[in-house]
Every structure is written in structure tokens, then in C-alpha cells.
N, C-alpha and C positions, 0 to 999 in steps of 0.2 A: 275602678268600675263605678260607673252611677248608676243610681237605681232609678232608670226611666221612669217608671209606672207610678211612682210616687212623687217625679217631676214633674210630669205629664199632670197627675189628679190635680195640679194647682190653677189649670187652665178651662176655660169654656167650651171643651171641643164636644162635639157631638157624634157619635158610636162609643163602645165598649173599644178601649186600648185591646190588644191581644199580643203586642211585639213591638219593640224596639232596636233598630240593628243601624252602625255607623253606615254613613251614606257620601257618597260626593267622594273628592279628590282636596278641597280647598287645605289652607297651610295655616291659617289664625284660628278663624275658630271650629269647635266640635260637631259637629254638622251628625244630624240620626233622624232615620226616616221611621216612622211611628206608623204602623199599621192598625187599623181599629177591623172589627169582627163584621161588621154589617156591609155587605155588598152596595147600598145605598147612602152611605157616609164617607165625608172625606175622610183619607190619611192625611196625616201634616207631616211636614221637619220641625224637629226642635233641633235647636242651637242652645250651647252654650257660649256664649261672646266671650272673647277674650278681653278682660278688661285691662291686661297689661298691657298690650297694644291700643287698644280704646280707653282711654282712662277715664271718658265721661259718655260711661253708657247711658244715663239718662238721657245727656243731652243727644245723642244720635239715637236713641229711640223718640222721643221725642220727634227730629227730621225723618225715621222713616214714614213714621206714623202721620204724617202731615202732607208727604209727600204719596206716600199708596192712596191716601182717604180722598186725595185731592184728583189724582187720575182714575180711581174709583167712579166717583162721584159722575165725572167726563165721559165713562165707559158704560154709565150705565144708561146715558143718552142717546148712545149710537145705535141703532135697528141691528141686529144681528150682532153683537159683542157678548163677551164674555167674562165678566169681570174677574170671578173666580181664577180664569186664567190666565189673563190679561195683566193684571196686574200682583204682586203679591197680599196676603190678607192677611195682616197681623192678628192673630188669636190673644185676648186678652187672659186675662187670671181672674180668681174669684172676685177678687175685689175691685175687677174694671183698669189695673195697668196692665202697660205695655211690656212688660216684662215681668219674671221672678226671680227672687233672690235666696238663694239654699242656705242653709248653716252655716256652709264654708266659705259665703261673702260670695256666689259662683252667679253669673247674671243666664238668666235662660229665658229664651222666645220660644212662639212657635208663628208658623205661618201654615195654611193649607199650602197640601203638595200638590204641584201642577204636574196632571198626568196627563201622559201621552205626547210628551215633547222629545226633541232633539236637542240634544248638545254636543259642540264640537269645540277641540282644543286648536286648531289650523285651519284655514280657510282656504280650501283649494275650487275654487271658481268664483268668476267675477257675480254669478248670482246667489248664490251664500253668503259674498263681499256686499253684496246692495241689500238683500236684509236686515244686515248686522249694521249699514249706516240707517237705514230704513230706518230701526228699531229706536238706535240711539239718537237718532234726531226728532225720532215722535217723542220719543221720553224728554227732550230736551225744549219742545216746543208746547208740550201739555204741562210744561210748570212754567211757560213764561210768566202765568197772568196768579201763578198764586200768591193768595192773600197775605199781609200780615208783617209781623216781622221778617229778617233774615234769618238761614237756619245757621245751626248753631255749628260752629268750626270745628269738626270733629278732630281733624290732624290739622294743627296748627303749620303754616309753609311749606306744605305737599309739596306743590309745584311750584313754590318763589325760587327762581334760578337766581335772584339776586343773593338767597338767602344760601342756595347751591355751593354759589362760588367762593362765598364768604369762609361754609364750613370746610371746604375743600383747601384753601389758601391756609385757614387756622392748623387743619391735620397737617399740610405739607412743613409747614413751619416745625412741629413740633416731629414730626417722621420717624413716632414710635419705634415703627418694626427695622427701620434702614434701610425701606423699599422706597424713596423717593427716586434714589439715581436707575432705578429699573426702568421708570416711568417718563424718562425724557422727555422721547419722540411725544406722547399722550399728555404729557403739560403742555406742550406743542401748541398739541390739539385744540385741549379746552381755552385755552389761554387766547389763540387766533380767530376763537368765534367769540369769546364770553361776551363783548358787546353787542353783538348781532344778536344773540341769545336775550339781550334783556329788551326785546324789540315789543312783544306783546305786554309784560309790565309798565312799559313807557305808555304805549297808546290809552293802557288803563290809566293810569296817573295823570293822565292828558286828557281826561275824559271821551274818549275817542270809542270807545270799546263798553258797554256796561259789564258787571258783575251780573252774571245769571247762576240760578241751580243744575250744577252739572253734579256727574256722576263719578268724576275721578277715578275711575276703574274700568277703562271700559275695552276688557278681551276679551277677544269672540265669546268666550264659554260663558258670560254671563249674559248671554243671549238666550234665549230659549227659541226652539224653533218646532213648528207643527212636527208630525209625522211626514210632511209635504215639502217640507223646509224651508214654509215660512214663516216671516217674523211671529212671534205671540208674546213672549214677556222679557222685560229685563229685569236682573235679579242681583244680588248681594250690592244692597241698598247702603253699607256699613260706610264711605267715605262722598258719600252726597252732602255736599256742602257749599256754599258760593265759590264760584272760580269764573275764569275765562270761558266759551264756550271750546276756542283753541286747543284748551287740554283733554277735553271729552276729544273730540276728533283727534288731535293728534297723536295721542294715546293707543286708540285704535289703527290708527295707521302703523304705526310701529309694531305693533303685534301681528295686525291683521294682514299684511302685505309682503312680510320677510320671508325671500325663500329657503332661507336657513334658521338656524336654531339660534334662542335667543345668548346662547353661551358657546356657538360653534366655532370649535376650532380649523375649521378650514375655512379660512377668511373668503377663498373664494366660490365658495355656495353663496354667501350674502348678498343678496342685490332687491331690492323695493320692484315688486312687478309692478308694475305700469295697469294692466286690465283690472290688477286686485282693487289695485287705486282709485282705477276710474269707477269701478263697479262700487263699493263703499260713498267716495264721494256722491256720486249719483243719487244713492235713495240717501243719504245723510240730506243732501241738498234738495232734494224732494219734499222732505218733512220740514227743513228749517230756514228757505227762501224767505219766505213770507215774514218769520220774526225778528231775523238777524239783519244789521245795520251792514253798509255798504263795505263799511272797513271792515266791520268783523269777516264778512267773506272773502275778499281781498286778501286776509291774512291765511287764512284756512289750511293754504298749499303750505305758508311757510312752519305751521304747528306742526305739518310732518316730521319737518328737517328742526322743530327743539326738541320734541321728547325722546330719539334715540342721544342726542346731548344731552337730556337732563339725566335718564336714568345710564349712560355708561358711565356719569358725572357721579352717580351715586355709588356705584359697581367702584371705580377706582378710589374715591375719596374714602370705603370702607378697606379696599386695598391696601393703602395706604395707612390706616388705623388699627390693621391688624384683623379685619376681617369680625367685627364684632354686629353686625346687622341680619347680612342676609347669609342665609347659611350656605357651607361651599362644601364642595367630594373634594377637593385636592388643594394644596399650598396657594397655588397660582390661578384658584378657579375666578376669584372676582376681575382678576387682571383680565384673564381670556373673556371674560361677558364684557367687560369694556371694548375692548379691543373689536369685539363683533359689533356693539352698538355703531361705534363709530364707523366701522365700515359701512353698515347700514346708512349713514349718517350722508357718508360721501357719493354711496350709492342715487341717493336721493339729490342730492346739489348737482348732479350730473342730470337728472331728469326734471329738474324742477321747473326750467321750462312748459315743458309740458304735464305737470302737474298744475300750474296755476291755469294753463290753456282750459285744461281740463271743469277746474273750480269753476271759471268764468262760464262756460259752456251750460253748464247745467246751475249756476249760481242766480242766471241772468242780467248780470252785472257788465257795465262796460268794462272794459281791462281800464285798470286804476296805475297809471304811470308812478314812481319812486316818489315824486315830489308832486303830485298833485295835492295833497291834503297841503302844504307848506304854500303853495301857489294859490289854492284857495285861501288862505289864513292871511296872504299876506294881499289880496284883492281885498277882503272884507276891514 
């Protein structure tokens, strides 16, 4: 047990503490909603950050801190905004940092707690789905133009699927547990797309695409939504770091879209809805027309169809290692979450036609043929 009230006294907040009690559902870090005495003062969350999975808390406080201040700052221009709400408000300590550090080396924030919001774990209609791209594409278009350095790489090869397949081939090699011949048909799998998969790292390398601040995490739940269930905040700010914009969107599609569970064992519940799709795409593409380059949206449909390959790539590759990452209820659980990703997967290459139709429609973009970029390159 921690002793909140004595955690809490190291920070700037304003009412009398009164109560301290675990809060949220999240799996890294300690999440407690801190209620103060005065009906006229905010409650906050403190956190305590996991630094064994974060090992450079400074340096991602540091990015959240740069990042809230900087959509603050934007929020507090607009006639009728809310910033307090709007965006999260990191609470300093006595001595003006962004974080505290207890006796037991233990890192702890606080942020005001945004009240009177909605959160949902599933997204069951296409106008729920256009919030949550709503949201994530205003987040991802109000840090085009900040300032300064780059932020700082919190998780080092999140999403390098080059970096994916690399550890994947290294586990298979070595097939601690003697689950490799389980796995057949699923090396199949990875093995028959791994080049097509490394399609957004090329256009990057190729200068085709820039490095923007995306959010790397972006499922429904960390949407906040009015009582109204519209957009208001995005929240657990912990792997904002440069990436693709592809990974923010396609991230969200893989979560936000599947009519099954993310580890369901009836393969045939899985299938990518089509209206979740379009509804997402639509306010995504609403908010991020204007800052994204022609090819980045072009590509948009196909970051659907990498991220259920990146993460059933992760699912299997711990499979295979013995299961030492993500935690599992049963022998064969990371097997069966692969297994679903990939359905997902193929779900999606069946529609994907009309997924790109979709991008194009609300992207404004004329439809970009296979080889138009190579056809221009080779006129100039």
C-alpha cells in the first residue's frame, strides 16, 4: 500500500486531499483518483509510472509535458474550449517538476481529473467510430507545427516491423519451448506478407512520408467522450513519440473495428466492419486532410491491414519464446490472439478495396495508382 496523502503533499494541487482510491482498468501503470474536500476544486489522478516498462521516465515526461502545454496553449485560443478538459494538465511538485520520486526510486504524476466524460472499451456505431478518429486526428494535427527538437523515443522499435521480423526469425531459430512445428500454417502467414509489410518503412526511407508525433496507442478507451459522446480528450500520453502517422490510424482500426475479441477463439466472429471503418476514417480525415502529404493518405487504408500483422507478429513471436511478454489464462493463449489478429488481417484484404474507396472519398485525394509515385520519379 502507498501512502497517497504523503504522495500527493509533494505536488501543487489546490483543495484539501480527503481520499485516495485505485481508479481505471489500465495494466502498466497504478492509476488513483485523488479526491480533495472543496466542492470548487479539482480532483486529480495520480499515477505511479512504471519505470520497468518506461525506463526513461524523465525522458517521456519531458514529451508529455511539451506535448499537453503545446495543445493547451491552441485550446486556449478557440472561443468556447476548455482546456482543463480538453487536454490533460500535468500538476507539477514543489519544486516546479513534472514528476516525483518516493524513497523507493517509485516515479509519480498527477494530472487534473477530467469530469463528466465517457469511456468506452468497443465501439459499436459508426458515430462513436468518427469521434475517436475525430479526436485522434485533431491530436495528430495540433502537434504538426510544434516547436523544437524531436521528442524523445520512449520505446525504442514499437512499430519497426523490420525490427518485428527480425526478432521473430531470431526466436524461431532458437524454438525454446518446441512450439515452432505448432506454428506452420502462421509462418505461412507472416512470411507471405513480410515484404508487403515493410511498405510504410520504405516510403519513410525514401523520403516519401515525414516522421510526425503520433500517439502510438490509440484504443477507443483512451478517448474521452462528453456525457453526449462527443470527442473532449485524448489521454495516456505515456508512448507519444515520432512514428508514422499510419501507426496512429492503423492501430485504431484494428481495435476500433473488430467484431470479435481481440483473442477470440471463434475465428468466425472476426471480420473488420466496413461502416466502423468508414465512420473512424471520416472524422480521422476530417481533422488531418489539410496536414498529411498525398502519399501518406494513400497509404491510410493499407496501415489497417499492418497493425493486426504487427501485433499477431508479436502474440506469436512471444508464443514461440515461451510466452514471456504479454501475459496469458491458458498454455496456448498467445497462439489463439495470433490466430484472431490474422483473421482480422485477411478479413480486411478482402475489403480493402473498399477501404481505400473509402480514404479517397473523404481524403480528397485523387485515387493514386500502384506505380504512379515510380512514374513520376522516372518523368522528373
Amino acid at each position: 500500500m502507498h501512502d497517497l496523502k504523503n504522495i500527493v503533499s509533494n505536488f501543487r494541487i489546490t483543495g484539501t486531499y480527503t481520499n485516495g482510491a485505485p481508479y481505471g482498468s489500465g495494466h502498466i501503470n497504478d492509476t488513483f483518483k485523488i479526491d480533495t474536500k472543496e466542492a470548487d476544486q479539482f480532483n486529480y489522478i495520480l499515477q505511479r509510472v512504471n519505470h520497468h516498462v518506461f525506463k526513461d521516465v524523465p525522458g517521456l515526461m519531458e514529451n508529455v509535458l511539451r506535448v499537453t502545454q503545446h495543445i493547451r496553449k491552441k485550446l486556449e485560443s478557440v472561443p468556447g474550449a476548455n482546456p482543463d478538459r480538453e487536454v490533460l494538465t500535468v500538476i507539477p511538485t514543489l519544486n516546479g517538476a513534472s514528476y516525483h520520486v518516493d524513497q523507493e526510486g517509485n516515479f509519480w504524476r498527477m494530472y487534473i481529473f477530467i469530469w463528466d466524460n465517457n469511456s468506452y472499451d468497443m465501439v459499436d456505431s459508426p458515430e462513436k467510430a468518427f469521434e475517436g478518429g475525430r479526436m485522434f486526428g485533431k491530436f495528430q494535427s495540433m502537434l504538426a507545427d510544434l516547436p523544437g527538437k524531436p521528442l524523445n523515443d520512449t520505446i525504442p522499435n514499437f512499430h519497426n516491423i523490420t525490427w518485428r521480423l527480425d526478432m521473430f526469425t531470431e526466436v524461431l531459430g532458437k524454438n525454446p519451448m518446441k512450439r515452432a512445428g505448432l506454428i506452420r500454417e502462421e509462418i505461412e502467414f507472416v512470411q507471405s506478407r513480410a515484404e508487403e509489410m515493410k511498405t510504410i518503412l520504405h516510403l519513410g526511407e525514401a523520403g516519401k512520408i515525414p516522421l510526425r508525433i503520433t500517439h502510438n496507442d490509440t484504443k477507443f478507451n483512451n478517448v474521452l467522450l462528453t456525457k453526449e459522446d462527443k470527442g473532449l480528450c485524448v489521454i495516456d500520453l505515456d508512448t507519444v513519440m515520432p512514428g508514422y502517422v499510419h501507426y496512429d490510424f492503423g492501430d485504431s482500426i484494428r481495435t476500433s473495428t473488430n467484431t470479435g475479441n481481440e483473442d477470440d477463439k471463434d475465428l468466425s466472429a472476426i471480420e473488420m466492419n466496413i461502416d466502423l471503418f468508414e465512420g473512424y476514417a471520416k472524422g480521422f480525415l476530417q481533422e488531418t486532410k489539410e496536414t498529411l502529404n498525398k502519399v501518406e493518405i494513400d497509404h491510410l487504408a493499407f496501415a489497417g491491414k499492418l497493425f493486426p500483422y504487427i501485433i499477431g507478429l508479436r502474440f506469436i513471436t512471444d508464443y514461440v519464446d515461451g510466452d514471456n511478454y504479454f501475459k496469458i489464462h491458458h498454455e496456448h493463449h498467445n497462439l489463439q490472439r495470433a490466430k484472431a489478429q490474422f483473421k482480422l488481417l485477411t478479413s480486411m484484404e478482402r475489403q480493402y478495396a473498399n477501404m481505400q474507396e473509402i480514404v479517397w472519398k473523404y481524403g480528397g485525394v485523387a485515387k493514386v495508382t500502384p506505380n504512379r509515385d515510380a512514374d513520376r520519379d522516372a518523368e522528373s
